[in-house]
N, C-alpha and C positions, 0 to 999 in steps of 0.2 A: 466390358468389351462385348461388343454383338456379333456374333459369330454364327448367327443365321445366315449368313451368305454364303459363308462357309459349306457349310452343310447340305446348303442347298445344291452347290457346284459339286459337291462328293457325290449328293443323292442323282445329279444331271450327268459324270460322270461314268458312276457305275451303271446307271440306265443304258448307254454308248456303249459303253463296253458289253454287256449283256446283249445288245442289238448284235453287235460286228459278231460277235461269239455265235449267234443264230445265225444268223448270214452265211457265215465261215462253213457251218456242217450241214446246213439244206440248203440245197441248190434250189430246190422249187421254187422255197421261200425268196431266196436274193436275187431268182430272174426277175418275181414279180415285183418283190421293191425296188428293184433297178429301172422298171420303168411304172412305177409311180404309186404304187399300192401301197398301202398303211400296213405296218409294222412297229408296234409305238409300246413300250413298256409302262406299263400302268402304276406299278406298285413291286415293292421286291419286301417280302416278310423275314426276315431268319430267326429261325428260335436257336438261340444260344448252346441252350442246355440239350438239345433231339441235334445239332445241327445240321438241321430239316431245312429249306428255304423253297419258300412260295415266290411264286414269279405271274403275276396278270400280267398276258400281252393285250394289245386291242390290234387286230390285225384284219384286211379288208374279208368280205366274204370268198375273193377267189384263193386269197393264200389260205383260211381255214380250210377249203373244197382241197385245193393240193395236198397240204397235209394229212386229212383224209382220203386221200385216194392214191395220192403216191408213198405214203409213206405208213399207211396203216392206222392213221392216230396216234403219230409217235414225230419228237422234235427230239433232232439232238442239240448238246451242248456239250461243249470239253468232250469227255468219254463216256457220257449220260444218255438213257435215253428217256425221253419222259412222256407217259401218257398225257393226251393231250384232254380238256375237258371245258366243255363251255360253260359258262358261268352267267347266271342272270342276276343283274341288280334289282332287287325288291322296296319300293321306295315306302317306310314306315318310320313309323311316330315313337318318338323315345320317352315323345309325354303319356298318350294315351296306349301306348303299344299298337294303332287300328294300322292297316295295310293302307298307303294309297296317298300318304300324305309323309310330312317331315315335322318336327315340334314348331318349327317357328312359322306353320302352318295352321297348325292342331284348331280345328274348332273348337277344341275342349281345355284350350289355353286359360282359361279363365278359371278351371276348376283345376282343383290338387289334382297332383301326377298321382298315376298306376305304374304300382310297380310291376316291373318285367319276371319277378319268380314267385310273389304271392299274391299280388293283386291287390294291393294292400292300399292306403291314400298318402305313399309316400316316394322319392325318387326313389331306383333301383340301387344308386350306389348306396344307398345307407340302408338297405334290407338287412333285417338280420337272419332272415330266414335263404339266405340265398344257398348253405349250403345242406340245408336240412330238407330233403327231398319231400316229408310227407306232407312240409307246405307249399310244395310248388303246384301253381295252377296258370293257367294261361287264358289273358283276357280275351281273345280273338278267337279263340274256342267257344266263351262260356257267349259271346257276342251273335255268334254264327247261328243263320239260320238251320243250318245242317244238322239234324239229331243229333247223329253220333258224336258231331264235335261236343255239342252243350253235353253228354251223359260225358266222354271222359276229357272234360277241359283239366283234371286233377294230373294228368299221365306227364303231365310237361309244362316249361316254361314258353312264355310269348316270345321268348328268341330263341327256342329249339328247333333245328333244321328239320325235323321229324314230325314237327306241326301239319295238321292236314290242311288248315288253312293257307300256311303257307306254298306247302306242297302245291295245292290249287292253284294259289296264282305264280307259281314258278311256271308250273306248265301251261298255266295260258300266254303267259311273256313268252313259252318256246313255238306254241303256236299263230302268235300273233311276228314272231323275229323274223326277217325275212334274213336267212343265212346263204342264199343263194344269187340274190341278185345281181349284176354283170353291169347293173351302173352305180355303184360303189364304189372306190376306190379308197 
């Protein structure tokens, strides 16, 4: 029995319900979606065992501006209030670890994968070094024209948020984001 569809109406659903539930407790937000601005739930994460839950909205830049400005950086939900925080996607290679691309892009498709915590010529899922830190090194580090990245590419993995590389180009994506502009919706 296929019950993909299933899941799918759960997952479309609780998305609806999560929207009305933001709606319901900012006002800023549901003037602006009432006349026509994007407010669109992206993803919903729960971890089971913290019952922590992650919530991506994609919402226009004037309801981000309101919430910043009316409301401090803060959404509620139920009796919750949640910092609110922008999020930049970073588009990278699961083959080669390089920033800027996706695997079934990879110019390096032709050659063995790099692994994401030793650098090894193997995938990531089958390292056996993943949990033994003093072999974790990061490719995009030891890549970089940057000194300092090539001297401590040993400090981290190529999917550590603490990566200077990455660092880098998050902040170019915040300086290149236009979060302001008035013909978005």
């Amino acid at each position: 029995v296929d019950r993909t569809g299933d899941h799918d109406k759960t997952r479309l659903d609780e998305k609806k319900v999560i929207v009305e539930k933001v709606l319901a407790k900012n006002p800023c937000v549901a003037t602006l979606h009432n006349s026509g601005h994007t407010l669109e739930v992206v993803y919903v994460n729960q971890n089971t065992s913290t019952r922590h839950i992650s919530i991506g909205l994609k919402v226009s830049p004037a309801i981000r501006l309101a919430l910043h400005s009316q409301q401090d950086g803060n959404l509620y939900l139920g009796n919750s209030r949640y910092q609110i925080k922008d999020r930049y996607h970073v588009k990278y290679c699961y083959h080669c670890q390089m920033i800027g691309h996706i695997s079934h892009e990879c110019p390096n498709k032709n050659r063995d994968a790099t692994c994401m915590y030793c650098m090894g010529n193997h995938r990531s899922s089958t390292c056996n070094s993943k949990e033994n830190q003093s072999r974790h090194c990061c490719a995009r580090c030891l890549a970089s024209p940057q000194p300092n990245d090539a001297e401590n590419y040993k400090s981290h993995i190529a999917g550590d948020a603490k990566c200077p590389v990455m660092i880098r180009e998050i902040d170019r994506l915040k300086e290149n984001t236009d979060l302001i502009s008035k013909n978005v919706m």
